[in-house]
FILOVEX-212444 format. One line per field, with one value per residue (C-alpha): residue number from 1; residue in one letter; x, y, z. Coordinates in steps of 0.1 Angstrom, whole numbers, plus 5000, padded with zeros to 4 digits. Each point is the difference from the previous one (the first is absolute). Layout:
<atoms>
seq <- (NUM	...) $
type <- (A	...) $
xx <- (X	...) $
yy <- (Y	...) $
zz <- (Z	...) $
</atoms>
This chain:
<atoms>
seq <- (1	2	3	4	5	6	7	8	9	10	11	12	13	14	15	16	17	18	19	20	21	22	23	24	25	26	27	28	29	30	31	32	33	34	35	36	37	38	39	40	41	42	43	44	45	46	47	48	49	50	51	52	53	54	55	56	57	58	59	60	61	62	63	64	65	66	67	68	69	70	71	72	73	74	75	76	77	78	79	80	81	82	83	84	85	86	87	88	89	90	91	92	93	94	95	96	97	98	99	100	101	102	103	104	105	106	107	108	109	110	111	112	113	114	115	116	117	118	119	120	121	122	123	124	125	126	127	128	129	130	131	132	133	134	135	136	137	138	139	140	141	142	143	144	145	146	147	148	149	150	151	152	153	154	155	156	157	158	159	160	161	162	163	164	165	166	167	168	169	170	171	172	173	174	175	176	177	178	179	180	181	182	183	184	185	186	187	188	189	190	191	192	193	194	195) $
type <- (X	X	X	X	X	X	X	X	X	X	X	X	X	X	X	X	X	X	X	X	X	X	X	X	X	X	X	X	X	X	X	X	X	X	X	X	X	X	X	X	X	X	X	X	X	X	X	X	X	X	X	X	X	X	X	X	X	X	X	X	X	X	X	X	X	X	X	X	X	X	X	X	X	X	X	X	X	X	X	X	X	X	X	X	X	X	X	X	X	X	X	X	X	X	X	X	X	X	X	X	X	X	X	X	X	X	X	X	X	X	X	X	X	X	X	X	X	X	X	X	X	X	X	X	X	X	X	X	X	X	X	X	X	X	X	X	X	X	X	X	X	X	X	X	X	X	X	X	X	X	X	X	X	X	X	X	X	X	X	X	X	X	X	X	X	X	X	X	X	X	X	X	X	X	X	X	X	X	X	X	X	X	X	X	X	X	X	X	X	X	X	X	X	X	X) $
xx <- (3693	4989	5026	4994	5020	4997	5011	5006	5027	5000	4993	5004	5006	4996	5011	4997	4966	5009	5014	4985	5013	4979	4986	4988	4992	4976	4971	5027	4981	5014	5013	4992	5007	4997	5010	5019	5007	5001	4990	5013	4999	5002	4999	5000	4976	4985	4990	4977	5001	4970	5003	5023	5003	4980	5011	4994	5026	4999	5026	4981	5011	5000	4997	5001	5005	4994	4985	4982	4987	4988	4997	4974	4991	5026	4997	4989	5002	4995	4981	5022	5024	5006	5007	5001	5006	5001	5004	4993	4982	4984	4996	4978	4996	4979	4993	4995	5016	4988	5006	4993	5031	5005	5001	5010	5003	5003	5004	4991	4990	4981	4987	4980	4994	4973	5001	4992	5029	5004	4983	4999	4983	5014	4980	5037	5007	5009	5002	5011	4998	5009	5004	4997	4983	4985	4986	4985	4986	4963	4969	4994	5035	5007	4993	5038	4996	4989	4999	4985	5010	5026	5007	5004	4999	5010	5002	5001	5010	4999	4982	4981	4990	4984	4989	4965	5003	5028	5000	4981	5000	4983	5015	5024	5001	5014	4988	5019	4997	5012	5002	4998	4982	4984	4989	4996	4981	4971	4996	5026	4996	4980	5004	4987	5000	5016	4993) $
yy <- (3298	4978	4973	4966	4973	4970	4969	4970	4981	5005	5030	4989	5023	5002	5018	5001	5003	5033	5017	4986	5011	5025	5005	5032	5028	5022	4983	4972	4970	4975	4964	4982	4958	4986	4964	4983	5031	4993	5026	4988	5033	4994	5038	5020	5029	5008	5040	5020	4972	5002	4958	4988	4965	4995	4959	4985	4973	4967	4991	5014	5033	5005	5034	4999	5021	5029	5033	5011	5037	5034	4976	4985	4964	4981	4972	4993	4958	4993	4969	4967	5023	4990	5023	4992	5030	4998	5021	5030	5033	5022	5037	5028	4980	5019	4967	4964	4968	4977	4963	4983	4976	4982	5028	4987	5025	4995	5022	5029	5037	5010	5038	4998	5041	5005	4975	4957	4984	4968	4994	4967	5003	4968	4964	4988	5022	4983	5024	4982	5029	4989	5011	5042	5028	5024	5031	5036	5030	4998	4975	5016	4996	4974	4969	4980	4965	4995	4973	5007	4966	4975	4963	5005	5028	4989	5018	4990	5015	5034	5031	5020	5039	5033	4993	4996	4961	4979	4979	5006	4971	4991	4967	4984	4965	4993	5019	4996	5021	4988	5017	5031	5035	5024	5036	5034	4992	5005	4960	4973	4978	5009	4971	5002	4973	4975	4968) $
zz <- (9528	5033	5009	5011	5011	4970	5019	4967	5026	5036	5025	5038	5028	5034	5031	5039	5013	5019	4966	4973	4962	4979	4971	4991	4975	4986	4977	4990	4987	5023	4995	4972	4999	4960	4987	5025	5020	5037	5031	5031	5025	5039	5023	4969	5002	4962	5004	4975	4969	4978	5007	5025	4984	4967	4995	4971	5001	4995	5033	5035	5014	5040	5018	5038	5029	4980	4998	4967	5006	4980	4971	4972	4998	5032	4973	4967	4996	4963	4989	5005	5020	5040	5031	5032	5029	5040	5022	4982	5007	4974	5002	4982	4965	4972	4986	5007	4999	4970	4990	4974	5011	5032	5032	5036	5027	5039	5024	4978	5016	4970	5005	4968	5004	4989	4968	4993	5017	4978	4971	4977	4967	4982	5002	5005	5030	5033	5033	5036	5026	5035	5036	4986	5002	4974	5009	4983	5013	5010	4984	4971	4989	4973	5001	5012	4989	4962	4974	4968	4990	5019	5002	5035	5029	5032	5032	5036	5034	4986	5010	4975	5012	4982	4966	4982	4998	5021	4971	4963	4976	4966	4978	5025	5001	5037	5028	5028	5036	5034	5032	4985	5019	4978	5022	4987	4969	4982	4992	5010	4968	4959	4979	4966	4976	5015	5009) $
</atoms>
């Protein structure tokens, strides 16, 4: 069967910016926080998990400085769960990442390749995005920003390239966008629904 990484205590790590630890395999599922399980990961690279960190914990998980390629969802943030990740580039996902927790994420390089990049679909969800950049193939890609219901989605100083919509939102409560550039798209902004 696949293997994942269970975390019910605490999983830190970290290495050296110029070597950073690894964690690889073929279709493993990835790491998996429960209860009071605790992710804290600084320069270690997450390769080919069908979810790199799939959090529903009740104590936040941090991944920075990290890597998360050949993969499925980079993150899977169950509802009540928090993770925060800086600094963090993501590379050929096959899927996206969703919140129905808390998700904050700065300097992200988010190649959503060819797919939604984050994706909130809980009226509880809150999303702060700052200072990053998310980016697919062409305009007719999927759309990269999306909340299908959230508290709060908050982005600002990011820049937002090659997708249908820079940002598609139905039911969110809180809009939020700041100094943000949206290029390369079909439309910069569908809201639906919301108020």
């Amino acid at each position: 069967g696949a293997v994942s990484i269970t975390v019910l205590g605490t999983l830190t790590g970290s290495s050296a910016q110029a070597s950073h630890a690894k964690l690889t395999g073929a279709s493993w599922l990835g790491i998996i926080a429960n209860g009071k399980g605790q992710v804290l990961l600084d320069g270690v690279d997450l390769v080919g998990a069908a979810v790199g960190i799939d959090d529903s914990s009740s104590v936040a998980a941090q991944y920075d400085n990290g890597t998360i390629s050949f993969g499925g969802h980079p993150f899977l943030v169950k509802a009540a769960a928090t993770l925060s990740s800086a600094h963090t580039t993501i590379v050929t996902p096959s899927n996206d990442t969703q919140v129905e927790g808390a998700f904050t994420g700065s300097y992200l390089d988010y190649d959503a390749n060819g797919g939604y990049a984050v994706y909130a679909d809980d009226p509880a969800a809150n999303v702060f995005i700052e200072d990053s950049k998310f980016h697919g193939a062409n305009a007719g890609d999927p759309d990269l920003l999306n909340a299908y219901g959230a508290s709060k989605f908050h982005v600002a100083y990011t820049d937002i390239t090659g997708a249908h919509c820079g940002f598609h939102f139905a039911g969110v409560a809180t809009l939020e966008v700041d100094h943000v550039t949206v290029h390369g798209v079909t439309n910069g902004a569908d809201l639906w629904g919301s108020g």
